[in-house]
C-alpha positions, 0 to 999 in steps of 0.5 A: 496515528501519524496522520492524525498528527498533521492534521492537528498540526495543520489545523493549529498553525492555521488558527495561530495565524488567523488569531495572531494577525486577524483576530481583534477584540470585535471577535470580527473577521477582518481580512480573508486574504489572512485566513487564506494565507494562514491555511496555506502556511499551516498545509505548507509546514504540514507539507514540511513536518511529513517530509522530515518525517520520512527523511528522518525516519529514513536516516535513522531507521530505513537504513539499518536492520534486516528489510523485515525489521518491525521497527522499520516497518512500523515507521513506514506503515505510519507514512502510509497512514497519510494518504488514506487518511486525507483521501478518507479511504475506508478498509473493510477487512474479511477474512484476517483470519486466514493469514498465517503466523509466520511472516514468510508467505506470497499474497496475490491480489489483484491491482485497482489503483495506487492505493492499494500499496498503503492498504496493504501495508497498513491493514496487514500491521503485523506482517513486513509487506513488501512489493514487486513493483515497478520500476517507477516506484523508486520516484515516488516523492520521498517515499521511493527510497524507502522501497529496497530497504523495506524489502521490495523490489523493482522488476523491468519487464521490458528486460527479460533477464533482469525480470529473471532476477527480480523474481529470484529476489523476491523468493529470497525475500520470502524465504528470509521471512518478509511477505511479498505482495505479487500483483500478477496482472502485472498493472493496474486494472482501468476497470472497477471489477475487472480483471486483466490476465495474469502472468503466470511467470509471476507464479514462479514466486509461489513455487519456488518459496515453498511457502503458502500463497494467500490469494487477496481480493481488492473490492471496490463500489462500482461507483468507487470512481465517482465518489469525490472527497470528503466523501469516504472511498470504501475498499473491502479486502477479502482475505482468502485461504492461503494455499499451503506449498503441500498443494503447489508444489508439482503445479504448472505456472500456467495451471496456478495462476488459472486457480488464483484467478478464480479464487481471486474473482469470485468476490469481484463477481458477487459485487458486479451482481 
């Protein structure tokens, strides 16, 4: 694990420091502005290792290929190892079983925080997981870059048009073999449990692929927000029967997106209980 890595890394480098300018033959501890400032050159060139990580990866890797590359999307489910691994994120998974073989289908789930984008995508290691997401994305550290060659693609919902585009991207996208995320509430839920409406444009994605849609059910503890690290932040991702074409096809947006919504709140429910 990739994240495991860094933090050998961080740990040696601070250590290195320590024992190099601090440690005597006493095996006495002399100056705590050393042991300071050794952490902080081993979190600085922990810092350093992950971001030529991704610029090389990037270069050698993102670049090149098909968008639903395994080799490509190997690299990147190991950049999203990192922040579940030093925020101590704990992913239960029900349900694995229920995903199709083929890597061309539209998961539907509901959005709770940033982190269900690394969930997802390292979770569902088999699968070239992408996203229709919001422009904002492309800004992320260096990881943003990495989005369009992944396959995921930036929607402007102040733009109608080019919300239209998008959409029809991310159709292509599914039908050439890459597994699109949709969140159709459209932005992140401020409340653990609770759903917002969904859109139902966002359906279009799911008619219009004529693949089989698997709903996705985010759960979080009701306190999940008042657990503060080191403690672990447990999820539970409830994978849910995928809903072959053969039932879709003929649906209203409107009709499906009322369906999926309950699928999808029914494990939210039973945990408010």
């Amino acid at each position: 694990m990739f994240a495991l890595l860094l933090l050998i890394i961080n740990i040696t480098i601070s250590f290195l420091g320590i024992y190099l300018f601090d440690y005597n033959v006493d095996e006495i501890i002399n100056s705590p502005g050393i042991i300071i400032l050794s952490i902080l050159a081993g979190s600085i060139i922990t810092l350093i290792v992950f971001y030529l990580y991704i610029e090389l990866t990037y270069l050698l890797f993102a670049k090149k290929g098909p968008q639903n590359s395994k080799v490509k999307h190997f690299f990147a489910k190991q950049i999203m190892t990192v922040p579940l691994f030093f925020t101590n994120t704990r992913t239960k998974i029900i349900g694995k079983e229920n995903l199709p073989e083929n890597p061309g289908f539209s998961i539907y789930v509901n959005h709770t925080s940033m982190m269900d984008i690394p969930v997802l995508m390292y979770k569902l290691d088999k699968y070239p997981v992408a996203f229709l997401s919001k422009e904002k994305i492309l800004n992320v550290f260096a990881i943003g870059k990495w989005t369009p060659p992944l396959g995921c693609v930036m929607i402007d919902r102040e733009n109608a048009r080019k919300g239209a585009e998008s959409i029809i991207k991310v159709i292509k996208n599914v039908k050439s073999g890459s597994t699109m995320v949709v969140f159709p509430e459209g932005t992140r839920s401020a409340e653990i449990g609770k759903l917002i409406e969904f859109k139902p444009g966002s359906f279009k994605v799911a008619l219009k692929s004529k693949a089989p849609l698997v709903p996705i059910t985010i759960v979080k503890p009701l306190n999940y927000k008042k657990v503060m690290w080191p403690l672990p932040k447990r999820i539970t991702l409830v994978i849910h029967k995928p809903i072959p074409f053969e039932e879709l096809k003929g649906m209203a947006s409107l009709d499906l997106s009322i369906k999926v919504k309950q699928i999808i709140e029914e494990p939210l429910l039973k945990n408010n209980k």
